[in-house]
ROVEXFI-75667 format. One line per field, with one value per atom (N, C-alpha, C): residue number from 1; atom name; residue in one letter; x, y, z. Coordinates in steps of 0.001 Angstrom, whole numbers, plus 500000, padded with zeros to 6 digits. Example, Ala and Ser with C-alpha at 12.3 -4.5 7.8 and 13.67 -1.06 7.14 Angstrom:
# residues 2
num: c(1  1  1  2  2  2) $
atome: c(N  CA  C  N  CA  C) $
residu: c(a  a  a  s  s  s) $
X: c(513190  512300  513200  512850  513670  512900) $
Y: c(494310  495500  496700  497750  498940  500030) $
Z: c(507800  507800  507800  507080  507140  507870) $
***
This chain:
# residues 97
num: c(1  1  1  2  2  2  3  3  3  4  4  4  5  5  5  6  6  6  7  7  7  8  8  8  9  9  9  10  10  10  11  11  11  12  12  12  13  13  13  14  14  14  15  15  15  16  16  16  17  17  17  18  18  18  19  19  19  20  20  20  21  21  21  22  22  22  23  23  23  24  24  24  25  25  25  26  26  26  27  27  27  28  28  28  29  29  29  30  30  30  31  31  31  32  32  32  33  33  33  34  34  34  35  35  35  36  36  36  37  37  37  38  38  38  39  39  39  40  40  40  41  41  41  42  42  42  43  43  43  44  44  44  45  45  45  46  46  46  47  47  47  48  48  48  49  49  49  50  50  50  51  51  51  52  52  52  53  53  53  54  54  54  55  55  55  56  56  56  57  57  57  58  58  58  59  59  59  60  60  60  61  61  61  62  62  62  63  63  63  64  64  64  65  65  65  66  66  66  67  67  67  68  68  68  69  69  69  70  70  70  71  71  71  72  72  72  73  73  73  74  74  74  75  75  75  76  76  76  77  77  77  78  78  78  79  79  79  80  80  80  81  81  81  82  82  82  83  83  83  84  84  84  85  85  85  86  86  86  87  87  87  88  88  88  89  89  89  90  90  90  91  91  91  92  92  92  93  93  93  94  94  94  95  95  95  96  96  96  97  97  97) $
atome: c(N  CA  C  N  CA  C  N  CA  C  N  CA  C  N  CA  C  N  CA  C  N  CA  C  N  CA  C  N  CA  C  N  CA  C  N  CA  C  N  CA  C  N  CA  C  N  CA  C  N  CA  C  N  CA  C  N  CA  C  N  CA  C  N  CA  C  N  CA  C  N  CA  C  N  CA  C  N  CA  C  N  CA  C  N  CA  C  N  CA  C  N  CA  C  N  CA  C  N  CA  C  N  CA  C  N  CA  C  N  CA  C  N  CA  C  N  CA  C  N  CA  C  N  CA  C  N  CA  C  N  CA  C  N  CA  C  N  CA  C  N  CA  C  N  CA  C  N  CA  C  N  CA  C  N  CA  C  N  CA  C  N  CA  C  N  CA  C  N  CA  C  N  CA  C  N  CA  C  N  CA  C  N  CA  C  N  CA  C  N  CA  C  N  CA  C  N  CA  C  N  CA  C  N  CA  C  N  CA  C  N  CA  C  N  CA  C  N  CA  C  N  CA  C  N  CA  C  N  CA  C  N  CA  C  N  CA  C  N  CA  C  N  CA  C  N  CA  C  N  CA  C  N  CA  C  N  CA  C  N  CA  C  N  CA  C  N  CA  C  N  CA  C  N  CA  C  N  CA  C  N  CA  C  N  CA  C  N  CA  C  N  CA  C  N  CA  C  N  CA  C  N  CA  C  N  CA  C  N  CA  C  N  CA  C  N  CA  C  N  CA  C  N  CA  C  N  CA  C  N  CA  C  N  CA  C  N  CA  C) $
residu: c(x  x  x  x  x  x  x  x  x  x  x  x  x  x  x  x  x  x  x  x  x  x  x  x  x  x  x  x  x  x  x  x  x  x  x  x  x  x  x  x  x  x  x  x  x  x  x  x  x  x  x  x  x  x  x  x  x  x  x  x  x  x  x  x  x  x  x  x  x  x  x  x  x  x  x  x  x  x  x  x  x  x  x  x  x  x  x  x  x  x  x  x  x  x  x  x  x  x  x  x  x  x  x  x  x  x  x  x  x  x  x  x  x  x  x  x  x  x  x  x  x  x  x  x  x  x  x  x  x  x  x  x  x  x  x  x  x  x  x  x  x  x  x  x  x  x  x  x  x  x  x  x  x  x  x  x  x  x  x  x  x  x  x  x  x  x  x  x  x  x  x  x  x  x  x  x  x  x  x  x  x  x  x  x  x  x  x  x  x  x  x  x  x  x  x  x  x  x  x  x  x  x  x  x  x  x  x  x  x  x  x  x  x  x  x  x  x  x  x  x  x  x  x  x  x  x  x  x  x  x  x  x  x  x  x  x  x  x  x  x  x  x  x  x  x  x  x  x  x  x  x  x  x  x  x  x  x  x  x  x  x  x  x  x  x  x  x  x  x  x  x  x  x  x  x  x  x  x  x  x  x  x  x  x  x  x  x  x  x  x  x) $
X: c(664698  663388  662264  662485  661747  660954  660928  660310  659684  660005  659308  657529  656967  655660  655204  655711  655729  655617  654968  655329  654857  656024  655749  654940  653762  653063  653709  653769  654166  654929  655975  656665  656870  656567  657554  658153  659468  660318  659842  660142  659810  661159  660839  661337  661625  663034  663543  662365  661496  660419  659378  659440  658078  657062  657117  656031  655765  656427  656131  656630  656193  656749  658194  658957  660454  660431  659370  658950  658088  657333  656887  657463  658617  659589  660319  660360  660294  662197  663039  664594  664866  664862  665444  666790  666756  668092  668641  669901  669994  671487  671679  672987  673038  674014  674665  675770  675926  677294  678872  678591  679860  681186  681764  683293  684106  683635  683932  683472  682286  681485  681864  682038  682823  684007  684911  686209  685953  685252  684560  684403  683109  683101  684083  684724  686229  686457  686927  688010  686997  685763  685006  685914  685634  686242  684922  686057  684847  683247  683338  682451  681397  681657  680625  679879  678247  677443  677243  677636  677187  676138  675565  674453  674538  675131  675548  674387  674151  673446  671777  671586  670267  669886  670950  671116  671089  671917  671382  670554  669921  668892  667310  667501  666487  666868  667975  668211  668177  667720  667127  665944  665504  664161  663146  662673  662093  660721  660035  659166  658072  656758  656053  656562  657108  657167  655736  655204  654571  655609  655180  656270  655655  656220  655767  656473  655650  656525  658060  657630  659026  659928  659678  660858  661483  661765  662389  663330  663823  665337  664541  663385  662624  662654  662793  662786  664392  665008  666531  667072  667185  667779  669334  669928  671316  671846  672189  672732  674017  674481  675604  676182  677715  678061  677059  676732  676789  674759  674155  673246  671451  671009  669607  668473  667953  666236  665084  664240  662490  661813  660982  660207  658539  657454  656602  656031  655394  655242  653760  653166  652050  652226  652321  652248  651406  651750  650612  651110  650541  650875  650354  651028  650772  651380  650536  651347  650729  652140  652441  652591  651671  652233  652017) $
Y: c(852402  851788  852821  854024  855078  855081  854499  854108  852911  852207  850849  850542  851057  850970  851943  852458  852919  851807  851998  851032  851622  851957  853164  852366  852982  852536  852782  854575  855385  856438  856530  857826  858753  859710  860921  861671  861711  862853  864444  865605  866943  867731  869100  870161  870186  870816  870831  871859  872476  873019  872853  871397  870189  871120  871862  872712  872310  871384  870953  869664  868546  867343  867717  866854  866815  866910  865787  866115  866877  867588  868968  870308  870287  871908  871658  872635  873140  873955  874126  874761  875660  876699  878039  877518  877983  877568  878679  879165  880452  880602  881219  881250  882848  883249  884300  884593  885304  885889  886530  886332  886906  886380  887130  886534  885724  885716  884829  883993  883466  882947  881921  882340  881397  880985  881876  881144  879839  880355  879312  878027  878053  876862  876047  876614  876644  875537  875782  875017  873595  873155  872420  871315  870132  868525  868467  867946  867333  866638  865791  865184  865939  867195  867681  868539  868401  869253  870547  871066  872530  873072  871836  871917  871343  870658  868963  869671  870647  870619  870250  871238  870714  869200  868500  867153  866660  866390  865955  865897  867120  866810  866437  866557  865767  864347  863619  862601  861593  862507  862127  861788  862704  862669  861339  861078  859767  860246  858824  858895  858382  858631  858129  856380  856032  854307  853964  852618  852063  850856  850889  849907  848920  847486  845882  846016  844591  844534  843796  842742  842157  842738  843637  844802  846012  845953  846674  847283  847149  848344  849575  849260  850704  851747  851198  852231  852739  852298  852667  853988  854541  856199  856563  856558  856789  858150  859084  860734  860847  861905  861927  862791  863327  864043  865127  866062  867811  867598  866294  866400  866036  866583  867016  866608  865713  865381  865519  865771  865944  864634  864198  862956  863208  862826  862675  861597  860745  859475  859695  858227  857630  856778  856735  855337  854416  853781  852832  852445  852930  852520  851609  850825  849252  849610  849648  849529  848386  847867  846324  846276  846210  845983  845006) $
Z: c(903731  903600  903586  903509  903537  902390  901025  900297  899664  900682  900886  900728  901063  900715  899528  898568  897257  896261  895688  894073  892731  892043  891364  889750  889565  888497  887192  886993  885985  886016  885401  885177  883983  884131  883410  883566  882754  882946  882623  883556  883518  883472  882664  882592  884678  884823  886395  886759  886838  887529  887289  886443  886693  886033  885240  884696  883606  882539  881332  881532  880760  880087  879194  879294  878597  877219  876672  875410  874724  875710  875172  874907  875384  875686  873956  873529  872112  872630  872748  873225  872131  872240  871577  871155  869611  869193  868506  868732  868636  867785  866575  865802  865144  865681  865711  864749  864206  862730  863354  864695  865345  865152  864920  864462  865626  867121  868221  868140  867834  867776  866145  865211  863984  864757  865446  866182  867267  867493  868841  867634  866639  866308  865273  864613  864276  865360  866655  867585  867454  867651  867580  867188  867909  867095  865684  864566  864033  863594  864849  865079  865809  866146  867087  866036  866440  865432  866136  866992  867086  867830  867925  869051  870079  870562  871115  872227  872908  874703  873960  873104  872131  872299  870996  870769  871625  872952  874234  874684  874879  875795  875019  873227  872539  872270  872793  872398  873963  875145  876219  877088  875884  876554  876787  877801  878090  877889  877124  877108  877982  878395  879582  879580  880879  881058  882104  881711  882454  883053  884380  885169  884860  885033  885133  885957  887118  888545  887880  886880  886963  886060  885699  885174  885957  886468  887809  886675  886093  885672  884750  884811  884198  885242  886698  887331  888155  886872  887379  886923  887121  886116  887009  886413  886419  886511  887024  887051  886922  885925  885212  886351  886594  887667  887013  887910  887811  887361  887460  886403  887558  887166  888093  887135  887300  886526  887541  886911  887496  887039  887856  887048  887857  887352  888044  888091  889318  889436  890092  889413  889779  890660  891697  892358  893311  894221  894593  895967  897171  898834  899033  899363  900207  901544  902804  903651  904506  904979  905537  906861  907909  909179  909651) $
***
């Protein structure tokens, strides 16, 4: 209940040291002529484009949500194993005694 008198207005997701917006960070994309590097993508499944950590994390990025009280699953975010997000929130203290 430690966050019980919170009610979160607005969120956005941040770069993990909250220094930029998610959808502002521009990701260095970097391709190299190395013959390990053709072997490497060689082994690749098909279906994978070569970028996939890129593609991820542009195909994640959230854009600013405004909460409605009766939409509660906007403020649900889910963490994959191994996986760490930043968000910054607007919110609103009600406290109830």
């Amino acid at each position: 209940n430690l966050f019980r008198p919170f009610r979160v207005i607005y969120f956005q997701e941040t770069t993990l040291s909250a220094n930029k917006y998610l959808y502002e960070v521009e990701r260095l994309k970097w391709r190299s002529q190395d013959e390990e590097d053709a072997a490497y993508e060689n082994e690749l499944p098909p279906t994978s484009t070569n970028n996939d950590l890129t593609d991820v994390m542009e195909s994640e990025v959230n854009e600013g949500f405004v909460v409605n009280d009766s939409e509660d699953d906007h403020l649900r975010i889910t963490l994959k194993p191994m996986q760490i997000r930043t968000f910054i929130l607007k919110v609103d203290y009600n406290v109830h005694y």
